[in-house]
C-alpha positions in Angstrom: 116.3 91.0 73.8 116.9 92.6 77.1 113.2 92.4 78.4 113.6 88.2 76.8 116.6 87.9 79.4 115.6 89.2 82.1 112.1 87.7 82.3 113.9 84.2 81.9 116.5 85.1 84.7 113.5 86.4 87.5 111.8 82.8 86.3 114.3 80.9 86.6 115.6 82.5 89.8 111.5 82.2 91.4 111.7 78.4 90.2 114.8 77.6 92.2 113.4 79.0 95.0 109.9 77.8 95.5 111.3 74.2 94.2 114.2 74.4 96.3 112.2 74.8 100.0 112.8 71.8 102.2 109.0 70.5 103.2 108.4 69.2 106.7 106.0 67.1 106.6 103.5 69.6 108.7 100.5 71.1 107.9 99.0 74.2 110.0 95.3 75.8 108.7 95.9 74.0 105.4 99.5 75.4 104.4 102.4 72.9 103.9 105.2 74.2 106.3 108.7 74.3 104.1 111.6 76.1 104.6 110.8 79.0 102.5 107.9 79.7 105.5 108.7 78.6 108.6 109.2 81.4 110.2 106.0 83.1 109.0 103.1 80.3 108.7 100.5 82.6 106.9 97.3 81.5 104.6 94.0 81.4 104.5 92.3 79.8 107.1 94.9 81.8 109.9 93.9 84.6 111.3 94.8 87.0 114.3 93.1 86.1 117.7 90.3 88.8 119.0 91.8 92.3 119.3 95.5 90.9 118.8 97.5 93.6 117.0 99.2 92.9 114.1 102.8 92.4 116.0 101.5 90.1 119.0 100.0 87.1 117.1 102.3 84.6 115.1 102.7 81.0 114.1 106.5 79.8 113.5 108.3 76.1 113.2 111.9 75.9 114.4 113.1 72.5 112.7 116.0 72.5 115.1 114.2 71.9 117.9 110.8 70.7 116.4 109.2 73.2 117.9 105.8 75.2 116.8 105.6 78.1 118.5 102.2 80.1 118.1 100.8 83.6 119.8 97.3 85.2 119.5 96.0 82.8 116.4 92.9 81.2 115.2 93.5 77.9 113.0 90.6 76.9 111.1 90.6 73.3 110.3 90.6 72.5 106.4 91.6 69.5 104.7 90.3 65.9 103.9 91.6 64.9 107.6 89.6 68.2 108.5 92.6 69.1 111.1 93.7 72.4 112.5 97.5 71.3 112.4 98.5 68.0 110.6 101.9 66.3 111.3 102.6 63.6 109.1 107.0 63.2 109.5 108.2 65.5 112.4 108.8 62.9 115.1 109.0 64.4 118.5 107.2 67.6 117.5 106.7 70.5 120.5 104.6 73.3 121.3 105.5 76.4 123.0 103.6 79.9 123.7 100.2 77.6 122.9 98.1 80.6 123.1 95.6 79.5 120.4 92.0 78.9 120.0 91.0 76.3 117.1 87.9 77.3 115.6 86.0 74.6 113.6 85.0 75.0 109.9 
C-alpha cells in the first residue's frame, strides 16, 4: 500500500506541474515556451553554435520584459509555418544578445 501511495502522490504532484505552466504563446525550434521553461528553452531542433562550450550558448524568455535573449545557438525551423521562432500572443516582443545563426531544415 505504501509503493500505491506514493506512485499516486509523484503523479499527481508531475500532473500539477506540467498542467499548471503558464504558455506564452511563443514558439522557438519547435518547443512551446511556458513557464515551466523559460529560462532554459531546450529541444530538439536547438543546438549550440560552432565550438560554443556548453556554458556560453543559451536561449531564455523574460515575460517581464518580453524579452528573448539568445547566445551561441542554432534554431532549426520546424513546424507547419516552417519558422525558426514563432510568436503568436507576445505583443511587443524584444531581442537581446541576438548572437544566432538560423539554419534551414
Amino acid at each position: 500500500m505504501k509503493k500505491l501511495y506514493s506512485f499516486f502522490a509523484i503523479f499527481t504532484l508531475t500532473a500539477v506541474s506540467a498542467f499548471g505552466a503558464t504558455d506564452y504563446g511563443l514558439t522557438v525550434g519547435g518547443v512551446d515556451v511556458t513557464s515551466y521553461n523559460c529560462s532554459n528553452i531546450t529541444g530538439e531542433h536547438i543546438e549550440k553554435y560552432s565550438s560554443a562550450t556548453d556554458d556560453e550558448y543559451y536561449i531564455k524568455y523574460d515575460p517581464a520584459t518580453k524579452t528573448l535573449t539568445f547566445k551561441n545557438i542554432l534554431i532549426e525551423r520546424t513546424g507547419s509555418y516552417n519558422r525558426a521562432i514563432l510568436n503568436e500572443d507576445v505583443d511587443g516582443l524584444s531581442w537581446a544578445n541576438p548572437l544566432m545563426t538560423v539554419i534551414a531544415a
